[in-house]
C-alpha positions as CSV (number, residue, x, y, z in Angstrom):
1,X,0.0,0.0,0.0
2,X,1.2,3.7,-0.5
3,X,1.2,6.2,1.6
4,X,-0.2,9.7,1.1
5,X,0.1,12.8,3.0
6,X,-2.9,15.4,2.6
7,X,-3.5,19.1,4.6
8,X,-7.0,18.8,6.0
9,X,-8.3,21.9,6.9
10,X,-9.3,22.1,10.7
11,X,-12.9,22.6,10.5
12,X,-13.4,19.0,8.3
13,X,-11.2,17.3,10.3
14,X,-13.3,18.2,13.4
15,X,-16.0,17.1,11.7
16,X,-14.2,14.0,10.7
17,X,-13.5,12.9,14.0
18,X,-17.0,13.0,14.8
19,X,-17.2,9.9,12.7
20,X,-17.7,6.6,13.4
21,X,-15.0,5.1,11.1
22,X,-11.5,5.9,11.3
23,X,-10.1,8.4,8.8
24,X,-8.0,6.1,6.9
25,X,-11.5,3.9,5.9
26,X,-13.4,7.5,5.2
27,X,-10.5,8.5,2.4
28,X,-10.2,5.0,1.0
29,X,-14.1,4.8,0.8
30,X,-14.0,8.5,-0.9
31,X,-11.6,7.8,-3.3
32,X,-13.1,4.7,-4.4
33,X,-16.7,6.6,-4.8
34,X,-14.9,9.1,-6.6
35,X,-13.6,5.8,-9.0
36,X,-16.5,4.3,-9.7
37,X,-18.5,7.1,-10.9
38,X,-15.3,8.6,-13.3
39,X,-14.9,5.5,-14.5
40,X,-18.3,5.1,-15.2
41,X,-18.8,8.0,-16.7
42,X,-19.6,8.0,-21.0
43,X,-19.6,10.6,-23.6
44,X,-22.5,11.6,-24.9
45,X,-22.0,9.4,-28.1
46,X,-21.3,6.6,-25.9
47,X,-24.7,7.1,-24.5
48,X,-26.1,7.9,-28.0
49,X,-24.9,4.2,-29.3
50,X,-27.7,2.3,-29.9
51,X,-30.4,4.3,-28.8
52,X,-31.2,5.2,-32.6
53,X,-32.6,2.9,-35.3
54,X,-33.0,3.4,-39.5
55,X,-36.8,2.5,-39.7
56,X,-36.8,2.5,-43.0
57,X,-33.1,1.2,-44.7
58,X,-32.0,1.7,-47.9
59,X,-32.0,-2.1,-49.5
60,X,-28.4,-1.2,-51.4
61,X,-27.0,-0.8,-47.1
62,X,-28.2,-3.8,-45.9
63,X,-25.3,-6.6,-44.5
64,X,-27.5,-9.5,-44.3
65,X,-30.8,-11.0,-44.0
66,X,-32.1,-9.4,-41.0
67,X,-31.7,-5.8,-42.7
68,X,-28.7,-5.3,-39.9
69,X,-26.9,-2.0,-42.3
70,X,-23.2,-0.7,-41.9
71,X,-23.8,3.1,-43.1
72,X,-20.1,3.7,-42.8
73,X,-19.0,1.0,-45.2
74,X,-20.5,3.5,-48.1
75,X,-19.9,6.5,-46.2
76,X,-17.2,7.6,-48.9
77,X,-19.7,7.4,-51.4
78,X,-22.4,9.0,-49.8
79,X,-19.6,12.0,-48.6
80,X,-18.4,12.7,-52.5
């Protein structure tokens, strides 16, 4: 494990005391909050992925037999 050495102002650490875990446990928990919900965080396209659908698909884009389409196989020819 490493070691880490922090200023904590003296108003939160009076307030820290007043806790029922010990101050070591508190940081660890906090920094692993702070993980979880950066890591989980996704760009907007991320979000975006799969949330749209092509109702109504050209026949010529269509990849196989369920009508699944890959626009960005022909995006060259759409582009020029």
């Amino acid at each position: 494990m490493n070691k880490l050495t922090i200023n904590i102002p003296e108003d939160m650490m009076q307030k820290l005391a007043e806790q029922d875990q010990p101050l070591q446990s508190l940081l660890l928990q906090a920094i692993n909050e702070y993980l979880e919900k950066r890591s989980s965080v996704k760009t907007k396209t991320w979000e975006l992925c799969g949330a749209f659908e092509v109702t109504n698909p050209h026949p010529s884009e269509s990849t196989d037999e369920t009508g699944s389409t890959n626009y960005a196989e022909n995006l060259d020819r759409d582009l020029y």
